[in-house]
C-alpha positions as CSV (number, residue, x, y, z in Angstrom):
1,X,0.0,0.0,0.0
2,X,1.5,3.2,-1.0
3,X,0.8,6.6,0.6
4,X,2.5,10.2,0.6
5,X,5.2,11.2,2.7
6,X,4.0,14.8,3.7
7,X,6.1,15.9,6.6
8,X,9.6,16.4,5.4
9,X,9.1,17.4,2.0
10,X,10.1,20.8,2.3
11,X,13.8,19.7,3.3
12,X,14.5,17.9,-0.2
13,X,12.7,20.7,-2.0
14,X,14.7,23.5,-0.4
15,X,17.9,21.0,-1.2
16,X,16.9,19.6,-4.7
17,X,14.0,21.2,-6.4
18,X,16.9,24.2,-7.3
19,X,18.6,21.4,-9.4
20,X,15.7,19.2,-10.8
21,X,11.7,19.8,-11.8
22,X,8.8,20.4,-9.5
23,X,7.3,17.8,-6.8
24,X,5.1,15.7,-8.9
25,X,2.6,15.1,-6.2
26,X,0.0,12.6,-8.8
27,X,3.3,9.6,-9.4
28,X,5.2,10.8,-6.1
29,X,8.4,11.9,-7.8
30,X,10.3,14.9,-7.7
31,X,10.9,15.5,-11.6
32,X,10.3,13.2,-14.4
33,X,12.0,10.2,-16.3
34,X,13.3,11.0,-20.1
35,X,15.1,9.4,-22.5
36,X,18.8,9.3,-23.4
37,X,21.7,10.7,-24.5
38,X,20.7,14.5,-23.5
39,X,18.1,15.5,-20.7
40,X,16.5,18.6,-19.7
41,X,16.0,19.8,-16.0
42,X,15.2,22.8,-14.8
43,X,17.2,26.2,-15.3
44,X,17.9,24.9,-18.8
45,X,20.9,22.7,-17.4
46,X,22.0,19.2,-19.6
47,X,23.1,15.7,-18.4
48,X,23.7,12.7,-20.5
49,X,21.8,11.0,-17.4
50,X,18.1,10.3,-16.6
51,X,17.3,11.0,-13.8
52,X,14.1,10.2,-11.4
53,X,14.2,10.7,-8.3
54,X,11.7,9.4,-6.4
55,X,9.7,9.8,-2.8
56,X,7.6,7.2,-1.4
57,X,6.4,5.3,1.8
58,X,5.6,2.2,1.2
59,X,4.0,-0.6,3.5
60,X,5.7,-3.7,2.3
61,X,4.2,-7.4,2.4
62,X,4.9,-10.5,1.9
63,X,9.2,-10.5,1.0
64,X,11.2,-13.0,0.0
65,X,15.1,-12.9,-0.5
66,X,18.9,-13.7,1.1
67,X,21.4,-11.3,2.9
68,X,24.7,-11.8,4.8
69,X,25.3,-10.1,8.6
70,X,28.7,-10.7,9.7
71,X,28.8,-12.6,12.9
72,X,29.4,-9.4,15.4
73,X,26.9,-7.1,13.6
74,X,24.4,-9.5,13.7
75,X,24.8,-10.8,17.1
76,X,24.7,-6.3,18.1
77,X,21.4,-5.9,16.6
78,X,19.8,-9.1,18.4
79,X,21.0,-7.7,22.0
80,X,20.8,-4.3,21.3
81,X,18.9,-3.3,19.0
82,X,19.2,-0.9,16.0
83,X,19.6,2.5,18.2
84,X,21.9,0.7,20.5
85,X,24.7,-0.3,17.4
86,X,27.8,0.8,18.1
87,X,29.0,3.7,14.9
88,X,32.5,4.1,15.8
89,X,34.8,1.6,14.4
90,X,37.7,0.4,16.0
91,X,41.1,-0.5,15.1
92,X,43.3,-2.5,16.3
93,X,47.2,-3.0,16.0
94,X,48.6,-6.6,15.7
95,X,51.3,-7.4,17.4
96,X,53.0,-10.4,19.5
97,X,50.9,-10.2,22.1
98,X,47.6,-10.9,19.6
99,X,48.9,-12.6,16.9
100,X,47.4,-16.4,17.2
101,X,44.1,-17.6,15.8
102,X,42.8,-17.4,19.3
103,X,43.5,-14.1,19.7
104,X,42.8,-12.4,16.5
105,X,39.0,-14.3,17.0
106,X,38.8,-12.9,20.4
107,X,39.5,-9.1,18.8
108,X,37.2,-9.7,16.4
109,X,34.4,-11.2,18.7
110,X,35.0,-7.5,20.9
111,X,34.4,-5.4,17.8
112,X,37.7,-5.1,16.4
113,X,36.7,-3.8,12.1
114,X,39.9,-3.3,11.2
115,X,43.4,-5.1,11.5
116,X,46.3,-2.6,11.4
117,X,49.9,-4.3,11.3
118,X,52.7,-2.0,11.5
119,X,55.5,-2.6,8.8
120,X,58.2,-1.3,11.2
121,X,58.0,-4.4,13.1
122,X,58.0,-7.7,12.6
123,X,59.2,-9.8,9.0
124,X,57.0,-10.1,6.1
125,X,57.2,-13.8,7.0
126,X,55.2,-13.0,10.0
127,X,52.8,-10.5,8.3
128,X,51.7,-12.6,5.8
129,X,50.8,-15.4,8.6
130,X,48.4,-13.0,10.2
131,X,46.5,-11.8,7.4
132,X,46.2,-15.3,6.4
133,X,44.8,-15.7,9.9
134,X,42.3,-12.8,9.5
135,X,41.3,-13.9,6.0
136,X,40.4,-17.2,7.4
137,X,38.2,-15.8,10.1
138,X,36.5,-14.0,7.7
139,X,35.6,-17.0,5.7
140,X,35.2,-19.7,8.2
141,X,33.7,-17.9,11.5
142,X,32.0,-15.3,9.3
143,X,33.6,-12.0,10.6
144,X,34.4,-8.8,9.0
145,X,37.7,-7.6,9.8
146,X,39.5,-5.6,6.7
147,X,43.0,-5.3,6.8
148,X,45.4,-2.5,6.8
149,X,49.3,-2.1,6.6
150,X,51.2,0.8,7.9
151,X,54.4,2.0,6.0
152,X,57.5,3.0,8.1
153,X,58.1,5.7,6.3
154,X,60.8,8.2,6.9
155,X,62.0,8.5,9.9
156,X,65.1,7.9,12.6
157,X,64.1,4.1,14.4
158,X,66.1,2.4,17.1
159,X,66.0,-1.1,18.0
160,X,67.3,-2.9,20.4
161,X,67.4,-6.6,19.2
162,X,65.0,-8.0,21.7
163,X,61.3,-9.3,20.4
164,X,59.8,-7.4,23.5
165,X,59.4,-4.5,25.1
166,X,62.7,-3.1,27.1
167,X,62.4,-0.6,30.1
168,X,65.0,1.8,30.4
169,X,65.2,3.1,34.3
170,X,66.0,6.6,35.9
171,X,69.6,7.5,35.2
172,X,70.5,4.3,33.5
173,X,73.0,4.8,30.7
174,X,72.4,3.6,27.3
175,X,74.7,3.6,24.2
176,X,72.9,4.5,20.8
177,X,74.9,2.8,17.6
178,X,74.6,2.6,13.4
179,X,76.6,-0.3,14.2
180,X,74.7,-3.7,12.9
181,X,74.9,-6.6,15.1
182,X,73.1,-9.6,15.8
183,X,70.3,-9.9,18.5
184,X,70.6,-8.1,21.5
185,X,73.4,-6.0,23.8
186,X,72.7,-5.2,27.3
187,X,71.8,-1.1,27.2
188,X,72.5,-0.7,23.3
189,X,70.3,0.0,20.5
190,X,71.0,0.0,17.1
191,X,69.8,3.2,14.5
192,X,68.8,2.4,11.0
193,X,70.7,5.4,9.4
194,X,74.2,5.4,9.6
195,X,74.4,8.9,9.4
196,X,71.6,9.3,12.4
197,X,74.3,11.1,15.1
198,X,76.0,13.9,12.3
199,X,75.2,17.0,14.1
200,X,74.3,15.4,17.1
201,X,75.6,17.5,20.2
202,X,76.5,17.1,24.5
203,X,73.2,17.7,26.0
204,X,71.4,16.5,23.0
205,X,67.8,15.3,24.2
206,X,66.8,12.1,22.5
207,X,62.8,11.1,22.3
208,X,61.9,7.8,22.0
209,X,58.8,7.3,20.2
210,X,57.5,10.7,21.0
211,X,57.9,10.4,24.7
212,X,57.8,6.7,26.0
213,X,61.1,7.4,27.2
214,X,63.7,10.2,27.2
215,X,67.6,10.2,27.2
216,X,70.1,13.1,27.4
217,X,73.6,12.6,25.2
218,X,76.2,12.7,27.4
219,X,79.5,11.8,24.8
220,X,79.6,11.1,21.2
221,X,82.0,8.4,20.7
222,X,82.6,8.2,16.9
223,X,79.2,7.3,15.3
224,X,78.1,6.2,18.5
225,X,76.3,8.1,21.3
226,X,76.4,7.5,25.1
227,X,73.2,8.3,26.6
228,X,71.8,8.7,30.0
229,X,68.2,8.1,30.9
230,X,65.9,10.8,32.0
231,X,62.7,9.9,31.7
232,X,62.0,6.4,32.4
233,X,59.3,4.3,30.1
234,X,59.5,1.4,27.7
235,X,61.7,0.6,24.8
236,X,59.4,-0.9,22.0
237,X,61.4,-3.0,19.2
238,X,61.9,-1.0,16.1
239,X,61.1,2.7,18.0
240,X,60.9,5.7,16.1
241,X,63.4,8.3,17.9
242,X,63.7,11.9,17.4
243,X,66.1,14.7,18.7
244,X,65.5,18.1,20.6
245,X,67.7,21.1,21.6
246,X,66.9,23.8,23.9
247,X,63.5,22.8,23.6
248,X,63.2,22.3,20.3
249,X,62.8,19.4,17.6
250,X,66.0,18.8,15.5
251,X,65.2,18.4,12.4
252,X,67.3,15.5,11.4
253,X,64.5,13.8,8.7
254,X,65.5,16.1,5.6
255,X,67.8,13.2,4.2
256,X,65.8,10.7,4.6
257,X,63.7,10.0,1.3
258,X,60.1,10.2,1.4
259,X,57.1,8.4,-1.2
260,X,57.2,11.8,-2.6
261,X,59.9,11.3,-4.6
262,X,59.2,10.6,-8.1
263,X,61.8,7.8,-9.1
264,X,61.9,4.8,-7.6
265,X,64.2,1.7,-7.5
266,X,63.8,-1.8,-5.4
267,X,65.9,-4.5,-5.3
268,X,68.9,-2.7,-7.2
269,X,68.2,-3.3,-10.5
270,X,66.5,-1.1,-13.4
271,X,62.9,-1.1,-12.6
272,X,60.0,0.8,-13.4
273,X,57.7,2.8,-11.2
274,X,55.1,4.9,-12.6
275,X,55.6,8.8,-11.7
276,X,52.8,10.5,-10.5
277,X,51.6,13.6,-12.9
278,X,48.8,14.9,-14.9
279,X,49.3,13.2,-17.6
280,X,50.2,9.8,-16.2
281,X,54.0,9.7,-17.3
282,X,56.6,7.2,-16.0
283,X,60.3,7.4,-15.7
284,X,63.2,4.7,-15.8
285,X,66.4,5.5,-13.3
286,X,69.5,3.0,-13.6
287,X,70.6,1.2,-10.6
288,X,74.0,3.7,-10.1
289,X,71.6,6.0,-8.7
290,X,70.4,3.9,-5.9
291,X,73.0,5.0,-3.4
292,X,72.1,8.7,-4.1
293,X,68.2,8.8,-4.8
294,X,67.3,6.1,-2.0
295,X,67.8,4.7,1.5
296,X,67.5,0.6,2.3
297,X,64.8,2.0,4.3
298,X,62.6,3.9,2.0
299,X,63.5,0.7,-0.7
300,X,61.6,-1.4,2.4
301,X,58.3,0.8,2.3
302,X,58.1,-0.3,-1.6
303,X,58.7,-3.7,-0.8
304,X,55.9,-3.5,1.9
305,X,53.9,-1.8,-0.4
306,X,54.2,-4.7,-3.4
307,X,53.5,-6.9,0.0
308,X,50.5,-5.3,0.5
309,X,49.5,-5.9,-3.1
310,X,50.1,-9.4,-3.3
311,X,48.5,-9.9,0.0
312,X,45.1,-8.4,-0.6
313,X,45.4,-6.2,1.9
314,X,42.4,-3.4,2.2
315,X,44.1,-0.2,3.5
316,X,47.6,1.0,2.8
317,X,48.6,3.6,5.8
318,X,51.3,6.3,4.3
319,X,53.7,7.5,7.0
320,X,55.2,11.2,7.0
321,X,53.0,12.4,4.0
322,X,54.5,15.8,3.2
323,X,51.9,17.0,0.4
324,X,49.2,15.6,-2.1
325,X,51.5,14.5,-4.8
326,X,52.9,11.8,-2.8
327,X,49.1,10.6,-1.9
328,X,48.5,10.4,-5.8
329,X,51.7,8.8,-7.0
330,X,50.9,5.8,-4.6
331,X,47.4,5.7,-5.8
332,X,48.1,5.9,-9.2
333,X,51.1,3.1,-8.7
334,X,48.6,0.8,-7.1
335,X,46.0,1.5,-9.9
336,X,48.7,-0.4,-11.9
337,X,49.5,-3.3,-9.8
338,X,46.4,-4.0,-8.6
339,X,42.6,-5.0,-9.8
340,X,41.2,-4.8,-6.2
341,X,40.6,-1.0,-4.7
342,X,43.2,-0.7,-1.9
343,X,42.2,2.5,-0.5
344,X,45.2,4.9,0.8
345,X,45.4,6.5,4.2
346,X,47.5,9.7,4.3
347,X,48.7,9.9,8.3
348,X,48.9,13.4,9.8
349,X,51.8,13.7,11.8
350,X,54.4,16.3,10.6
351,X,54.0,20.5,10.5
352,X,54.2,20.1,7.2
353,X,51.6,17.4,6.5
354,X,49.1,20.1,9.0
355,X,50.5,23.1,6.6
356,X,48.6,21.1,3.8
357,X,46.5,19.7,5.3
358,X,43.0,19.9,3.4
359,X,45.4,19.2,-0.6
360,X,46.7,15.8,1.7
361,X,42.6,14.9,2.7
362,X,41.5,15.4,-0.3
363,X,43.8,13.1,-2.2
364,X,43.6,10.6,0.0
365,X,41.0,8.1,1.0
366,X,41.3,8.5,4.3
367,X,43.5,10.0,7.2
368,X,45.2,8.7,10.1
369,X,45.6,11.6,12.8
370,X,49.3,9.7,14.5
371,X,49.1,11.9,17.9
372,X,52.2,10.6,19.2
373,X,54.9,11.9,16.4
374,X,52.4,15.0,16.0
375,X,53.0,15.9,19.7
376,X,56.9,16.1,19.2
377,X,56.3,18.3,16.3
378,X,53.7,21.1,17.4
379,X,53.2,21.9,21.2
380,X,51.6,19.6,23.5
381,X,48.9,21.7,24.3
382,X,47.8,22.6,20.4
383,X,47.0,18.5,19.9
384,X,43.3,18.6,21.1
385,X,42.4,21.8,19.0
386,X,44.2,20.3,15.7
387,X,42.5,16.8,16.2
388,X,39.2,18.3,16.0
389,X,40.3,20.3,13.1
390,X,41.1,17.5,11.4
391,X,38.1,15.7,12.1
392,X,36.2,18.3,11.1
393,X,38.1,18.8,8.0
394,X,38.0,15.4,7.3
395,X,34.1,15.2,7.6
396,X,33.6,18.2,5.3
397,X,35.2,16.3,2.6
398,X,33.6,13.4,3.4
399,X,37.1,11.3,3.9
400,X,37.2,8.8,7.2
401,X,39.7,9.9,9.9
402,X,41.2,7.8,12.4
403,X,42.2,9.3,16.0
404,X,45.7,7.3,16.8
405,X,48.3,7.0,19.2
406,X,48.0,6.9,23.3
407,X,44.2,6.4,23.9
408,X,45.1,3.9,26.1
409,X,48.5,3.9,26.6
410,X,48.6,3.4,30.1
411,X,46.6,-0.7,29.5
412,X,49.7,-1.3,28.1
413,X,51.1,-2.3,31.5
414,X,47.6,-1.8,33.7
415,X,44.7,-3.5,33.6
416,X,42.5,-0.2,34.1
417,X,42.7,3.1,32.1
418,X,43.2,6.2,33.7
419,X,40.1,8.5,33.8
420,X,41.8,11.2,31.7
421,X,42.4,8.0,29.0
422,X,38.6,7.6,28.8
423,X,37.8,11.4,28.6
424,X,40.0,11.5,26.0
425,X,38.3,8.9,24.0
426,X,35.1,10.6,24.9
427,X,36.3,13.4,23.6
428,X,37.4,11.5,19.8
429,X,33.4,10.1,20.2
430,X,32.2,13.5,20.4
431,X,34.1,14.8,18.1
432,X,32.5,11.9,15.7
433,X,35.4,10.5,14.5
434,X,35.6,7.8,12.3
435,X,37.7,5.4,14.1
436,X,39.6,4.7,17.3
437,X,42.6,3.2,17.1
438,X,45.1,0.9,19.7
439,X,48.3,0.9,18.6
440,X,50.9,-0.8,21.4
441,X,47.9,-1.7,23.9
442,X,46.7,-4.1,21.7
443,X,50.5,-4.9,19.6
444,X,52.5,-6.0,22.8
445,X,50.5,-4.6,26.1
446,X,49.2,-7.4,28.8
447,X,45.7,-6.2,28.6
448,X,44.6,-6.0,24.6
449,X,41.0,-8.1,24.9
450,X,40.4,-5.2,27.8
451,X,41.7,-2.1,26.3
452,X,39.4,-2.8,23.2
453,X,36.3,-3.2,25.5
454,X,36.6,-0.1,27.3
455,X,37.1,1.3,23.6
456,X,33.4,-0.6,22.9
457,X,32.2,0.9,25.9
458,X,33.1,4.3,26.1
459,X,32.1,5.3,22.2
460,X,28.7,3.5,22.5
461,X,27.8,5.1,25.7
462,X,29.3,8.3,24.0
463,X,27.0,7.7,21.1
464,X,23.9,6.9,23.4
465,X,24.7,10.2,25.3
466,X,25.1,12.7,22.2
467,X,21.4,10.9,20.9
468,X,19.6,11.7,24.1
469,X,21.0,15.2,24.4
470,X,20.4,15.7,21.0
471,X,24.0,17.3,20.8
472,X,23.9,16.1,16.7
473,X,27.0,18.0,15.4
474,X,25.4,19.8,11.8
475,X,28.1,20.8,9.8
476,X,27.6,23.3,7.0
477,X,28.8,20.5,3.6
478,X,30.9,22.2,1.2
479,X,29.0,20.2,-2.3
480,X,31.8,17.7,-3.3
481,X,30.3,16.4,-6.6
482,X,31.3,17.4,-9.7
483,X,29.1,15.8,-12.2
484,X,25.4,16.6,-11.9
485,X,25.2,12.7,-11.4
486,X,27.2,12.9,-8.4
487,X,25.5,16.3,-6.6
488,X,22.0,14.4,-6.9
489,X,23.4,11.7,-5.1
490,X,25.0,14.0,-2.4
491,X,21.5,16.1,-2.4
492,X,19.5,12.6,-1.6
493,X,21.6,11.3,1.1
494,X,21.6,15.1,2.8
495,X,17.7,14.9,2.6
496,X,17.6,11.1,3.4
497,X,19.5,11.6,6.6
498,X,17.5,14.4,7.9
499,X,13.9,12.5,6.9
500,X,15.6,9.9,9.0
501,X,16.3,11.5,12.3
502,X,12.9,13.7,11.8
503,X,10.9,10.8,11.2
504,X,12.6,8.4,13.6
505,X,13.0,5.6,11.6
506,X,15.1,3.0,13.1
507,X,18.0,2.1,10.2
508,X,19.0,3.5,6.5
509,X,19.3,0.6,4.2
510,X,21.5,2.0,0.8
511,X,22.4,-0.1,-1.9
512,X,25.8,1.0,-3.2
513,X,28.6,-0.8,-5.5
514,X,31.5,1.4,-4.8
515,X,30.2,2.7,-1.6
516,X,29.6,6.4,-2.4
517,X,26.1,7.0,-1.4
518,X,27.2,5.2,1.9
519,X,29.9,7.3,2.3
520,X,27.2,10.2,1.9
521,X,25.1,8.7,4.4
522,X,27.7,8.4,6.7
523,X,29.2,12.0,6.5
524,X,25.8,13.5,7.6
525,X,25.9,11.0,11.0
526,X,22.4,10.0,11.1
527,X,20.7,8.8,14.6
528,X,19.7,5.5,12.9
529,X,22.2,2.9,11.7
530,X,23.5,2.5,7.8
531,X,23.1,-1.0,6.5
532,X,25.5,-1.0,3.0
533,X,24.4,-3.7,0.8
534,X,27.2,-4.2,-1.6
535,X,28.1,-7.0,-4.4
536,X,31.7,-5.6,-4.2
537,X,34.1,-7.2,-1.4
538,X,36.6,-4.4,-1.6
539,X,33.7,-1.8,-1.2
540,X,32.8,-4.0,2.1
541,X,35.9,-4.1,3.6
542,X,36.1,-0.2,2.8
543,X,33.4,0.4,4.1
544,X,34.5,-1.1,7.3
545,X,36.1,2.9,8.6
546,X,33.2,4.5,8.1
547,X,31.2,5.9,10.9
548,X,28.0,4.4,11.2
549,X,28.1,1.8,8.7
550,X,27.5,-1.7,8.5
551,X,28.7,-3.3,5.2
552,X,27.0,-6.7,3.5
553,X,28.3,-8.6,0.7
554,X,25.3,-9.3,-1.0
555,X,24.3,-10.7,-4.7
556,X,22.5,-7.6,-6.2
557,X,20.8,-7.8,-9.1
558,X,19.5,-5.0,-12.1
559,X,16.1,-5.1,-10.4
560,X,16.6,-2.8,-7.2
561,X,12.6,-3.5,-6.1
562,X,13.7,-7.0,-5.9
563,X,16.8,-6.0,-3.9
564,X,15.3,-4.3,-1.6
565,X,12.3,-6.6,-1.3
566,X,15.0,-9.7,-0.6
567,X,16.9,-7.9,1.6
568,X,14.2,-6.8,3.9
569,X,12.7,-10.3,4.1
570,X,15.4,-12.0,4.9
571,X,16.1,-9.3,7.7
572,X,12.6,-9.8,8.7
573,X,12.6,-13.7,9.0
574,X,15.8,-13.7,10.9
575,X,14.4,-11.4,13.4
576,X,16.5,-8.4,12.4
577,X,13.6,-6.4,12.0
578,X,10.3,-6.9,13.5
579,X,6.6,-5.9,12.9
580,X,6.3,-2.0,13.1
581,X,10.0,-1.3,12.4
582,X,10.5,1.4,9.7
583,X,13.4,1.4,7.8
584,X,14.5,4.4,5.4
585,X,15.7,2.7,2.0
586,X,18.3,4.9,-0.3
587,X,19.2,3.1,-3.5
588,X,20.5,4.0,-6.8
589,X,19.6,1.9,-10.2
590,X,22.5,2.2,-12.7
591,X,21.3,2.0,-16.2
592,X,21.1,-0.9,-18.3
593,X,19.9,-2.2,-21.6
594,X,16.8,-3.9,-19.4
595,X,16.4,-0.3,-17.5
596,X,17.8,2.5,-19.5
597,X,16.9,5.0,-16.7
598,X,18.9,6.5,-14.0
599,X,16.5,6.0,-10.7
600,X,17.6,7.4,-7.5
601,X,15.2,7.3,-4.7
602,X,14.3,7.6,-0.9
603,X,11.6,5.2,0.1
604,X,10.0,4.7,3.9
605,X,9.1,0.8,4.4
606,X,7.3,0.0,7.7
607,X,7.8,-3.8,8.3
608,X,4.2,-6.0,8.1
């Protein structure tokens, strides 16, 4: 049975009607359907598109069909309901301390949606077993837990031989050494850069990984640096370590290479990378260049990268991004190596990567906000005002941003957080980032399976709390689309999301193939939950950092009335949704020979 939707009709005409022909109140459809290859809508504007777009509540009977929950999202709904889903995903880092079967299961059992492994640590040997371990969870115990590696980038890192964690106590002394050797030495760590102590001075402050520990040089011995301890705190293996004077950072990253750089070698022989530019060029260097165009190390983030590739890994994490050119050049190499959509993160933690800030967001897919090398950059003190900047920056442009580094730094060793820890995450919730992510209180602290629960906790109550003091954060969206195609869709999911929360509906169902109108959804942070149906495994596991949004692998077909209709029903007879349950249904039809029209619509559905 079919009726009108009368009560929130003046929001899509106030947002759409500008772009697209009157309300037609007789078939229920804003505008009309027309034939290709050149279209008419109002204000004389042309598309090669038809478009309908279309308004209608509909009470649905009698529906038939098959969908997918993974096991977590499915097992949320039944105990809490759709109001009580958790939006904020969570990220976890995989280290020693959670790297067996058991273990990954249990992370993903307590909410964990995406897998981060660190390429700093750790062999590739090693990598490779865990995401076999996650891909096999996936498949077998019907999970959904994308994957993501993080490149090491460029940047000073200390290790001291040991596959744990070493603490370095008050006063001790400590010698610092280019020098390779072979496991460990009692108070000696090895640098990766045998240049790292050139301009190094006598009362030289070195930072170890951006304040787990402190050490003050004392002599320079050669290439070597004897070091006394003055802040106590752990050693990590494979530590990223930077230098102060007089209270300032030392700038000692210049000559290290970056991704930015346009030619690129591996293995020592001629090879080819593709060269980011506008028109797509490539260049060729010779191997003689190797020793001045590249360190081992940066040759190790390409080799992670073609890791990444050949692993199927879903995220690729860039490390000291200094501007949007290097963004692109990686996404344009993977373009080439790769059929599968690996989506790149650009992390935020340099002045410079904050001085372009919005170029670097807007190239990317995505941004990681790394607190802890951020804080040894800018002053302690500016980090909570430039996270939600960020955030905010990164919600504008409708890009996922994960809040990184320290959350819970102190589970590492403790079995409780301290109450600043939790205001802190609080504070991320509020702020609605995408994601929330452990880094070593999941890799190597006692207390991982903990540490990721009172993540769960804290954002869902957060969430619950900003719902029922309706503290809904509206920003003002800049329009990101370009084509006409892509503003409808932007215009639809504004007006879906805000029939949503007026009408108190109690989830948005969106059928999507690479995730875009989800994305939409997801940017306007709707009280009700997003259900993404998707026939696209990469747009799934994408889909996995955005807020709000659960992602299905479905089979969709060129009938989206079926789609819908199957969905629902099998939602419906596996007690996902119940008699009386409204759900608000976004989909997008993409024009074929069977259905030569472009039909974008918003539809109500109460459950029979």
């Amino acid at each position: 049975m079919a009726m009108t939707v009368m009560g929130d009709l003046s929001v899509i005409s106030s947002q759409v009607i500008g772009k697209n022909p009157g309300f037609d109140f007789k078939n229920g459809v804003f505008g009309s359907s027309v034939s290709p290859p050149l279209v008419h809508l109002s204000g004389g504007r042309k598309s090669k598109l038809k478009v309908k777009i279309g308004v209608q509540a509909v009470m649905q009977v009698g529906l038939e069909g098959s969908l997918g929950f993974d096991v977590v999202s499915e097992r949320e709904l039944r105990e809490k309901g759709f109001l009580g889903m958790r939006k904020t995903k969570l990220v976890c880092t995989i280290g020693p301390a959670c790297c067996s079967l058991e273990d990954l299961e249990e992370l993903a059992l307590g909410g964990m949606n995406v897998a981060r492994l660190n390429m700093c640590h750790n062999s590739r040997e090693w990598h490779m077993d865990v995401i076999r371990r996650i891909k096999k969870l996936n498949e077998e115990k019907g999970f959904c837990v994308s994957v993501m590696i993080d490149t090491e980038g460029c940047q000073h890192v200390v290790d001291h031989g040991a596959p744990f964690s070493l603490k370095a106590e008050d006063g001790s002394i400590w010698f610092f050494t280019p020098e390779n050797f072979e496991g460990s030495r009692p108070f000696t760590v090895q640098a990766n850069y045998e240049g790292f102590s050139e301009g190094i001075k006598v009362g030289d402050g070195l930072v170890i990984d951006g304040g787990m520990a402190t050490f003050e040089v004392v002599e320079k011995i050669g290439n070597d640096l004897r070091c006394k301890c003055t802040d106590p705190g752990l050693l990590l293996p494979r530590a990223k370590l930077s230098f102060w004077r007089d209270g300032k950072l030392v700038e000692e990253n210049y000559e290290l290479p970056t991704l930015s750089v346009k030619y690129r070698l591996t293995w020592g022989i001629r090879t080819h990378y593709p060269a980011y530019s506008e028109d797509q060029e490539s260049s060729f260097l010779t191997a003689s260049c190797l020793a001045s165009m590249v360190s081992g190390d940066h040759l190790k983030d390409w080799a992670d990268i073609e890791f990444g590739v050949s692993e199927g890994v879903d995220f690729i994490a860039m490390s000291f991004v200094k501007d949007a050119d290097a963004v692109k050049h990686l996404k344009n190499y993977l373009s080439t190596k790769s059929s599968k959509s690996i989506k790149v993160l650009a992390k935020i933690e340099s002045l410079e990567s904050l001085q372009k800030l919005e170029e670097i967001v807007k190239a990317s897919d995505g941004i990681m906000v790394a607190r802890g090398d951020l804080g040894v950059e800018i002053p302690l003190e500016q980090i909570p005002t430039v996270q939600e900047k960020i955030t905010t920056v990164c919600r504008q442009l409708n890009k996922p941003v994960i809040i990184a580094s320290q959350l819970l730094e102190s589970m590492i060793e403790y079995p409780t957080p301290t109450r600043a820890e939790v205001a802190d995450v609080s504070e991320a919730v509020r702020q609605y980032a995408d994601a929330l992510m452990l880094s070593g209180e999941s890799a190597i602290g006692s207390f991982g399976q903990k540490a990721l629960s009172v993540l769960r906790m804290t954002s869902s109550r957060m969430e619950i709390w900003g719902r029922e003091e309706s503290r809904q954060r509206c920003l003002r969206h800049c329009q990101l689309g370009t084509s006409l195609a892509d503003q409808i869709a932007e215009q639809i999911c504004n007006c879906a999301v805000e029939m949503a929360n007026n009408l108190g509906v109690d989830a948005i169902f969106v059928y999507t193939k690479h995730g875009q109108m989800a994305s939409y959804l997801s940017r306007n942070r709707p009280n009700p939950p997003i259900f993404a149906f998707t026939n696209e495994n990469s747009t799934r596991m994408a889909l996995n950092l955005q807020w709000g949004v659960t992602p299905l692998l479905v089979d969709l077909s060129d009938d989206m009335e079926a789609n819908i209709k199957e969905t629902i029903d099998l939602a419906k007879a596996k007690g996902m949704v119940k008699q009386g349950d409204s759900v608000l249904v976004v989909s997008d039809v993409i024009p074929t020979l069977a259905t030569p029209t472009v039909y974008q619509s918003i539809q109500v559905k109460t459950i029979d």
